[in-house]
C-alpha positions as CSV (number, residue, x, y, z in Angstrom):
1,X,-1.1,-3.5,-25.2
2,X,-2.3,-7.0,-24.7
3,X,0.0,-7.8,-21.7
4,X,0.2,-5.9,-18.4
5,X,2.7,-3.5,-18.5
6,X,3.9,-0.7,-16.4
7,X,1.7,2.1,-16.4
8,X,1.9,6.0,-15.5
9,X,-0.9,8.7,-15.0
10,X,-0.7,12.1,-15.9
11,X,-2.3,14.9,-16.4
12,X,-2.5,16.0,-20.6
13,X,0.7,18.0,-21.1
14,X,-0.8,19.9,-24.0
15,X,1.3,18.0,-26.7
16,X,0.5,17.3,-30.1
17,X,1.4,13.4,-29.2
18,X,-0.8,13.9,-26.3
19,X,-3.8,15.1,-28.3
20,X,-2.9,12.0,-31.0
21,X,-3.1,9.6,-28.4
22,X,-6.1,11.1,-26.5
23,X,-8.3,11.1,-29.8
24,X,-6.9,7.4,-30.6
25,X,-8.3,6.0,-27.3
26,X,-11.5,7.6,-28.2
27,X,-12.1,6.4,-31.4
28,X,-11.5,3.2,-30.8
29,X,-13.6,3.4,-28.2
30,X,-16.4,5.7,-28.8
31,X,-15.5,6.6,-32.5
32,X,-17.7,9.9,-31.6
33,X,-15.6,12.9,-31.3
34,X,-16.3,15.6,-33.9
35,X,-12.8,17.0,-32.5
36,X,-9.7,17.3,-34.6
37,X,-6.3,16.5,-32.7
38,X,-5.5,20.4,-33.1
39,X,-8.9,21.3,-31.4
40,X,-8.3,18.7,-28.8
41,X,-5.1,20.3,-28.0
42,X,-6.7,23.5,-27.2
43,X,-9.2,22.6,-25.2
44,X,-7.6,21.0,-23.0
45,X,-5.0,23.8,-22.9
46,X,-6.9,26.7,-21.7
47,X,-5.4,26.4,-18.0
48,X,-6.9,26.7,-14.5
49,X,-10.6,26.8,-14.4
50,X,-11.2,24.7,-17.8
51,X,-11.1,21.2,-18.8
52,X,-8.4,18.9,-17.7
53,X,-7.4,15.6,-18.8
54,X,-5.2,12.6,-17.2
55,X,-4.0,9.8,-19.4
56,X,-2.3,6.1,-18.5
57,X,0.6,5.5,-20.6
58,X,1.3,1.9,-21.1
59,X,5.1,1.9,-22.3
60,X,4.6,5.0,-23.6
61,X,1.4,4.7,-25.4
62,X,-1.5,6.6,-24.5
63,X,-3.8,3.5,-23.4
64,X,-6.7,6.0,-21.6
65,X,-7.8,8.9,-20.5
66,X,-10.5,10.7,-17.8
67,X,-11.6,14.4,-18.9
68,X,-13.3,16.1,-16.0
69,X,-14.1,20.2,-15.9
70,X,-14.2,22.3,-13.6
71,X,-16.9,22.8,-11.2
72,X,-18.1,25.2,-7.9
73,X,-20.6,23.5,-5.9
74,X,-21.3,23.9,-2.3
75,X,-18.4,22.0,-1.0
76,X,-16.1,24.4,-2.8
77,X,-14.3,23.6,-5.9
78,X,-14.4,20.3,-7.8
79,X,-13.4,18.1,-11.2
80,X,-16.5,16.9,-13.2
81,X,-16.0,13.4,-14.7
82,X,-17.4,14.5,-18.6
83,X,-15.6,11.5,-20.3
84,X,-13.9,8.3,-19.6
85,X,-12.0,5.9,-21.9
86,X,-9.4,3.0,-21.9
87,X,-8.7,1.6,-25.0
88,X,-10.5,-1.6,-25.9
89,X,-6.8,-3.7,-25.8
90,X,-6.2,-2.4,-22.3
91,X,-9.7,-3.2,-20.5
92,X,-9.9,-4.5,-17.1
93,X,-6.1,-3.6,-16.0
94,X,-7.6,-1.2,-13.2
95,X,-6.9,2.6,-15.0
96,X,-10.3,3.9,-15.1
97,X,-10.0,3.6,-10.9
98,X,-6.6,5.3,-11.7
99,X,-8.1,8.1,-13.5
100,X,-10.8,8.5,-10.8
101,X,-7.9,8.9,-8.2
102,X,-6.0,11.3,-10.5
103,X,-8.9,13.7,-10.4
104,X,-9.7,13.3,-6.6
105,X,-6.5,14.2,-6.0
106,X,-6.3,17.3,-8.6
């Protein structure tokens, strides 16, 4: 991940692979989830009204990730940033404001 590749946000597809690469990212960042990859998977599974997660690929590799929940304040309806990560060989390539800009538009 050390050169700047092409990248490509999404939102968590509910796959195994993405759960695998979600919990990578945060242990090498963080290294403070007491999630397994299976419980990963279903929370972030649950659909409309739960929690949500967008990752960057970098040539296929999950190289971050933004999980937000959702929210009901005044303005209506909203994503709440709870966690954000990019992997510690992909820093300062611009995702996080990529994340950010997945949610807004979610």
């Amino acid at each position: 991940m050390g050169e700047k590749l092409p990248t490509i946000v999404r939102a968590f597809a509910g796959s195994l692979a993405d759960a695998e690469g979600l919990l990578a990212v945060e242990r090498a960042t963080f290294d403070e989830s007491p999630y397994s990859v299976a419980q990963i998977r279903a929370m972030l599974s649950r659909g409309p009204g739960g929690q949500q997660a967008w990752l960057a690929l970098v040539d296929g590799v999950v190289a971050g990730f933004v999980a937000a929940f959702a929210t009901h304040g005044l303005l209506g309806p909203a994503w709440e940033i709870d966690l954000l990560a990019v992997h510690p060989d992909a820093r300062r390539r611009g995702y996080a404001r990529h994340f950010v800009r997945a949610g807004i538009a979610a």
